[in-house]
N, C-alpha and C positions, 0 to 999 in steps of 0.2 A: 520449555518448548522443545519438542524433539528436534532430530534434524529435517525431515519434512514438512516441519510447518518453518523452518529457517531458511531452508529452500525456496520456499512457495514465495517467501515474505524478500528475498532478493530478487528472485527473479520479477515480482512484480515492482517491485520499485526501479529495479533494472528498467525494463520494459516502458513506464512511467518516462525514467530517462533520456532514455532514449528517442523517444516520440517527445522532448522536449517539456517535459515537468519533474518538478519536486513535490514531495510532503514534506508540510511543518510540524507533522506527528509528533509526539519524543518518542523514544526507545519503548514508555510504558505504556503510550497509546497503542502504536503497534504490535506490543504483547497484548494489549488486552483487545485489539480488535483480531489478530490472530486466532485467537483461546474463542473469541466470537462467533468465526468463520468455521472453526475444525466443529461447533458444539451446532454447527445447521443456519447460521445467517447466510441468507437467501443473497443472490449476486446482486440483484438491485437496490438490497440495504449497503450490501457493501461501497457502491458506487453511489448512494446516498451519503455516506459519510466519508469515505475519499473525495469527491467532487468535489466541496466546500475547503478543503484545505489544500489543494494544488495549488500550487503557483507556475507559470509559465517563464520557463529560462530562454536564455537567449539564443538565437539560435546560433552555428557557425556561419565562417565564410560561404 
């Protein structure tokens, strides 16, 4: 994976973070949905297969 698509793949799990969720991806799902995205999966496939594995953290004080 170059470093643009390691880029792309922190900043959105950042972001995720931030707004209060995780993925329970492992390292090889997110390589291979990475290699998914760079090769033309459409955003709403992607947020099909992200939505079902979020889990919502707690939030702060």
């Amino acid at each position: 994976m170059d470093g643009h698509k390691r880029i792309a793949l922190v900043v959105a799990l950042t972001f995720l973070e931030l707004n209060g969720y995780v993925t329970d991806l492992s390292e090889d799902e997110l390589f291979e949905l990475m290699l998914d995205i760079s090769s033309g999966l459409a955003p709403t496939e992607v947020a099909s297969r992200l939505r079902p594995r979020l889990t919502q953290i707690n939030a702060g004080p």
